[in-house]
C-alpha positions as CSV (number, residue, x, y, z in Angstrom):
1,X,28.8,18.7,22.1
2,X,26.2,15.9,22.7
3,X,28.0,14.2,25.4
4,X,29.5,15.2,29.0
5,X,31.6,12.9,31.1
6,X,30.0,9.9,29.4
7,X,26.2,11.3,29.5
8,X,24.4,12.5,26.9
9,X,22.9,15.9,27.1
10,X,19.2,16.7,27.7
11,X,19.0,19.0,24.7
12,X,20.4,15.7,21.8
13,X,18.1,13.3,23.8
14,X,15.8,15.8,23.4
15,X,15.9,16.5,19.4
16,X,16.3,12.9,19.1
17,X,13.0,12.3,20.5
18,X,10.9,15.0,17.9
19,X,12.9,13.7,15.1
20,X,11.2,10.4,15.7
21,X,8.3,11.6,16.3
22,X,7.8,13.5,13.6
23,X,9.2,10.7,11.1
24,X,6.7,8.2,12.4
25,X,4.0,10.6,12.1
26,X,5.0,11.2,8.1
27,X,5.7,7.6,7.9
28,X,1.8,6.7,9.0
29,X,0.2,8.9,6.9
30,X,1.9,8.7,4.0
31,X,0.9,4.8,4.2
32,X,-2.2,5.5,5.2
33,X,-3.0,8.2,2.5
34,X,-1.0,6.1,-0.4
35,X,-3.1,2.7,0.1
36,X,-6.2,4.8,-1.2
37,X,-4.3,5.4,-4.8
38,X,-3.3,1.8,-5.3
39,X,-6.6,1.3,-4.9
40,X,-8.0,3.7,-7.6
41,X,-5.0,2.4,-9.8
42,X,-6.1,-1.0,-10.0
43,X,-9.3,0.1,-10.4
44,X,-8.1,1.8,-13.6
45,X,-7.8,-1.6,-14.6
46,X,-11.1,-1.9,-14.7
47,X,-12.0,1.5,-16.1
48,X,-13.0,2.7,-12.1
49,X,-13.2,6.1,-11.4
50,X,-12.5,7.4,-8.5
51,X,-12.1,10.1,-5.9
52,X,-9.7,10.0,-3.6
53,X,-9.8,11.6,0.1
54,X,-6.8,11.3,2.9
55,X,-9.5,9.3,4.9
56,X,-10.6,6.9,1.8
57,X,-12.2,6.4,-1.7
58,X,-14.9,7.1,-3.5
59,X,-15.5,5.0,-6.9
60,X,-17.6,7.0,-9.2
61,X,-18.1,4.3,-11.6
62,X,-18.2,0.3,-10.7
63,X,-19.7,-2.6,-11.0
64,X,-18.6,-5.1,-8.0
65,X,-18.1,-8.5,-8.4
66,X,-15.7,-10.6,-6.6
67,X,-12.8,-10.4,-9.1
68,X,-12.9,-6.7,-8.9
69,X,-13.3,-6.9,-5.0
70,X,-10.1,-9.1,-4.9
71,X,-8.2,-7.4,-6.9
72,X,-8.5,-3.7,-5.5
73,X,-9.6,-4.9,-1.5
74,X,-7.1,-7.4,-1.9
75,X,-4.0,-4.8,-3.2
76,X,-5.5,-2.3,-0.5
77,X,-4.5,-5.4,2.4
78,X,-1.4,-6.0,0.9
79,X,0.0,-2.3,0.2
80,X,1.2,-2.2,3.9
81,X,3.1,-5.8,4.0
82,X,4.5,-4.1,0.7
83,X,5.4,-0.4,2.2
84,X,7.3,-2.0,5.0
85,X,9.5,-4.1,3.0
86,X,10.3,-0.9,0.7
87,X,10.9,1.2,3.5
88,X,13.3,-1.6,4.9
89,X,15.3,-1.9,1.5
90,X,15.5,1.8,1.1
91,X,17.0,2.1,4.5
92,X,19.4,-0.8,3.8
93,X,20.7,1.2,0.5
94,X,20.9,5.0,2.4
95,X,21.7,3.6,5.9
96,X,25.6,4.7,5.5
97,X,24.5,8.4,4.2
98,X,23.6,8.8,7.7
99,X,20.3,11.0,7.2
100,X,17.6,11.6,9.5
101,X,15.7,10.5,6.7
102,X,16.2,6.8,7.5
103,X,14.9,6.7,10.7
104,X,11.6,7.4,8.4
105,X,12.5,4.1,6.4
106,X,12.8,2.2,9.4
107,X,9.5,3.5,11.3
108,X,7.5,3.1,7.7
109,X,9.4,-1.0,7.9
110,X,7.5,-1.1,11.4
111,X,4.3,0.6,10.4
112,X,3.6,-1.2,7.1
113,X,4.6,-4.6,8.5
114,X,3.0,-4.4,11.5
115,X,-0.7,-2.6,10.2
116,X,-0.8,-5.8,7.7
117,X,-0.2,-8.2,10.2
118,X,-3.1,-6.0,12.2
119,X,-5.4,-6.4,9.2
120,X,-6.4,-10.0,10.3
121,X,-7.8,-8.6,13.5
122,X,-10.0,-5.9,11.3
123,X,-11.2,-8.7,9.2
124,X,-12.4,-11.5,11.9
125,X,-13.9,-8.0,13.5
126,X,-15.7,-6.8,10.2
127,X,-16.3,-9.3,7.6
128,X,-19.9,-10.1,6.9
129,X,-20.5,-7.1,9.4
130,X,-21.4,-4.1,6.7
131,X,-22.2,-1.6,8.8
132,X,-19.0,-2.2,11.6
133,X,-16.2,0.3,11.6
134,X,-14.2,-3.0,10.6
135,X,-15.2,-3.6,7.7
136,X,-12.2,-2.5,5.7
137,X,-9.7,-4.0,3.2
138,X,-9.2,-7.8,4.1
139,X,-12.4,-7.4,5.8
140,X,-14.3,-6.8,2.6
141,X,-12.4,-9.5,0.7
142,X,-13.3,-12.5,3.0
143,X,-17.1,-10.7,3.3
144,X,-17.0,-11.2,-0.5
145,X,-15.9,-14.5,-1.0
146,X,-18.2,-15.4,2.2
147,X,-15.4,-17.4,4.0
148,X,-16.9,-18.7,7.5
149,X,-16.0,-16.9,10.5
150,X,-14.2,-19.8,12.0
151,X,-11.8,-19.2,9.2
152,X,-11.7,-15.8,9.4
153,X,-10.6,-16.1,13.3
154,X,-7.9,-19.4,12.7
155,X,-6.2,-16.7,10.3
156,X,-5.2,-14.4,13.0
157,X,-2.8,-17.6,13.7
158,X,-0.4,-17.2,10.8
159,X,-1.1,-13.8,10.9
160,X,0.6,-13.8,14.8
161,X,3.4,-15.9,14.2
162,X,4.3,-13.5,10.9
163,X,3.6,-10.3,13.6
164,X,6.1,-12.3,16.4
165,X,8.4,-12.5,13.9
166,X,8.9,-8.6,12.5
167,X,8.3,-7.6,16.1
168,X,11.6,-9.1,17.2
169,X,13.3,-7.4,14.6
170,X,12.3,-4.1,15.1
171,X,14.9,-3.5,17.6
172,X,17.8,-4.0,15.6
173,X,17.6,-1.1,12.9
174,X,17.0,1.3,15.4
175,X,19.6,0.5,17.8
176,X,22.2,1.0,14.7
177,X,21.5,4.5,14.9
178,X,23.2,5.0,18.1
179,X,26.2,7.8,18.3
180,X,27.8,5.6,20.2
181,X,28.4,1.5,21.1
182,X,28.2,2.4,24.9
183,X,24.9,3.1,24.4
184,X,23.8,-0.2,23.5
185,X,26.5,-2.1,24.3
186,X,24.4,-3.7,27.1
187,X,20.7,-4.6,27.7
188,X,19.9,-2.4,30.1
189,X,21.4,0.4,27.8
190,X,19.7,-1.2,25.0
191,X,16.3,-0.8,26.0
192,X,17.2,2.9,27.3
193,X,18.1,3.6,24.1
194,X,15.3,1.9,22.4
195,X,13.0,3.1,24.8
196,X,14.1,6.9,24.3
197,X,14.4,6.6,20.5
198,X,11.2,4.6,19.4
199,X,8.6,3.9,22.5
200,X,8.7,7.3,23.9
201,X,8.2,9.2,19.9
202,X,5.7,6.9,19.6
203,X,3.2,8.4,21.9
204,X,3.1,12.0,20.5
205,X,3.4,10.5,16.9
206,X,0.3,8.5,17.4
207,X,-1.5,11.6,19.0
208,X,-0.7,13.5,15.7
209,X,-1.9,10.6,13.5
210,X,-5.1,10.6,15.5
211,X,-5.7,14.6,15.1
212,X,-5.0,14.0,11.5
213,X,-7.4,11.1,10.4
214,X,-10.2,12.1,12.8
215,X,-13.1,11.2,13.0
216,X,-12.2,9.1,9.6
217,X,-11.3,5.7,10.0
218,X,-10.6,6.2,13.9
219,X,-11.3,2.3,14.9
220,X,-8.9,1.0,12.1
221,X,-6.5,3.9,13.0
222,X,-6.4,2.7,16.1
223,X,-6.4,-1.0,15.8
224,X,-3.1,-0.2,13.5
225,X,-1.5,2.0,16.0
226,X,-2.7,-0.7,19.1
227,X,-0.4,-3.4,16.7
228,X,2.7,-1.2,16.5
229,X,2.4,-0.4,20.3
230,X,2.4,-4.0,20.5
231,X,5.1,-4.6,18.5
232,X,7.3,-2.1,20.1
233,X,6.7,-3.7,23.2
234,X,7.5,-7.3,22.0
235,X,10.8,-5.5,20.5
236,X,11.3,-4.0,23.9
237,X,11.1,-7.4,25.5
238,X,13.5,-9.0,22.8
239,X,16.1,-6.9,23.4
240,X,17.1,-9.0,26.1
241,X,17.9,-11.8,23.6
242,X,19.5,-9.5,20.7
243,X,22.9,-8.2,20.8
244,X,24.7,-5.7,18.6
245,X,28.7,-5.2,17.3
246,X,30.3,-2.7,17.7
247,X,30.5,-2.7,13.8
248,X,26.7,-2.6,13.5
249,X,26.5,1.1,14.9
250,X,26.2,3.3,12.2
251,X,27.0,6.3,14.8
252,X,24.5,8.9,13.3
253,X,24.8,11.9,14.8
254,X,22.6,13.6,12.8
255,X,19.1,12.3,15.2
256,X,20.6,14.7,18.0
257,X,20.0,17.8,16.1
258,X,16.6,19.4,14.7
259,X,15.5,18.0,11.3
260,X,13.5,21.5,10.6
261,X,12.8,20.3,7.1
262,X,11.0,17.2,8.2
263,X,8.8,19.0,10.4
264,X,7.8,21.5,8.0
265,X,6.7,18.8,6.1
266,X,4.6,17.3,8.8
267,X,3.0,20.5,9.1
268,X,2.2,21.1,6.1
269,X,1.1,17.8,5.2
270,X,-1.4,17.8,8.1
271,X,-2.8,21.4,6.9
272,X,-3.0,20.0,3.8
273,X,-5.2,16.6,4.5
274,X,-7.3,18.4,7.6
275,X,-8.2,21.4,5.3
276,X,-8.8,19.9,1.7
277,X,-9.1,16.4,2.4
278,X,-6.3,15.4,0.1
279,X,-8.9,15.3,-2.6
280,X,-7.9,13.8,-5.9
281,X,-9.7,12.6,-9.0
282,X,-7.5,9.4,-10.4
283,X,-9.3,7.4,-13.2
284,X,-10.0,8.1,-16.6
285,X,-13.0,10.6,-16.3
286,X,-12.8,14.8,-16.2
């Protein structure tokens, strides 16, 4: 039973909670670890080699100009914006199987979305800047195409409105995973809910993602993870404003019980990146 006279029971609040935490943990380094091989695949374009680590790439053979920048800087900044709104159409087309696996879909639809919107920040912070922690993806295309800093600052304004507008649509996909309609069928419930089945995960989910990446990449790490705390808080906020039918709920029962095979995954995933570096070869070499 996962309810009691109208309360749920510590135990499914409980389960719900790691089940989200562990899907947002696979969901952030899966994107994190899969941007690095669209990168060395567009660089097979241009007959790059590379190596490919958990925490980044190494090309073995290049020769940069700014076309090649563009093209494989410039897929690495847009691989997230993509992610998220693959994530979001797989969960649209499994939603009714009613799978813990689509809590994964929605958390990689706030990850991806929100770490490109982030990516703006990253690039006023680190273009031009070589040596800066910053100087990353978007960073390294404006840096390349020398674009004033004044312009690289004005585009954290589009960049804001698009963040404003996922942010306040966060909420919704989650909420349709309730059990029940009484537990969202007001605000305050609403942002209980949300709270207990997003905010809260969050936290140990962004400790594991930390563990996992450091000392790699820690600033960008957590100038993505800063951005979806953000954006769970603007979500939070919106709730007030967003309603759900009772038609919406999708009544999945299955986040109240222990999703062993996900977790084995996270583990073994983490083992696997902290103790080989998720090295990989992808180009045309031996």
């Amino acid at each position: 039973m996962e309810i009691t006279r109208g309360q749920e029971l510590w135990h499914s609040k409980l389960f719900r909670f790691l089940n989200s935490a562990v899907c947002f943990s696979l969901a952030f380094m899966v994107m994190a670890y899969s941007q690095w091989f669209v990168m060395a695949l567009v660089g097979m374009l241009f007959k790059f080699d590379a190596l490919v680590y958990y925490y980044g790439i190494r090309f073995i053979y290049h020769e940069w100009n700014r076309k090649t920048i563009t093209f494989i800087y410039g897929a690495a900044s847009l691989y997230p914006l993509l992610y998220g709104l693959l994530c979001l159409y797989i969960y649209d087309k499994i939603s009714e199987t009613k799978s813990v696996l689509s809590l994964f879909f929605v958390w990689g639809f706030i990850i991806g979305t929100a770490s490109f919107c982030a990516q703006a920040v990253t690039g006023s912070l680190g273009a031009g800047e070589y040596n800066s922690p910053f100087y990353h993806n978007f960073a390294v295309v404006l840096a390349w195409w020398r674009m004033p800093n004044f312009v690289n600052y004005v585009l954290n304004i589009p960049a804001l409105a698009l963040f404003g507008y996922f942010a306040v649509n966060y909420a919704r996909p989650v909420l349709r995973f309730s059990y029940s309609y009484s537990k969202v069928n007001k605000v305050q419930r609403r942002r209980s809910y949300f709270t207990e089945t997003a905010i809260l995960p969050f936290i140990p989910g962004a400790l594991i993602c930390l563990y996992a990446t450091f000392p790699w990449n820690v600033w960008i790490t957590l100038v993505y993870l800063a951005a979806i705390m953000l954006s769970l808080g603007v979500a939070w906020y919106a709730l007030y404003y967003i309603d759900v039918m009772k038609d919406d709920i999708l009544r999945y029962k299955s986040l109240q019980k222990p999703a062993y095979v996900l977790a084995v995954i996270l583990v073994a995933f983490v083992i696997y990146v902290k103790y080989t570096y998720g090295e990989v070869h992808v180009g045309y070499g031996g």
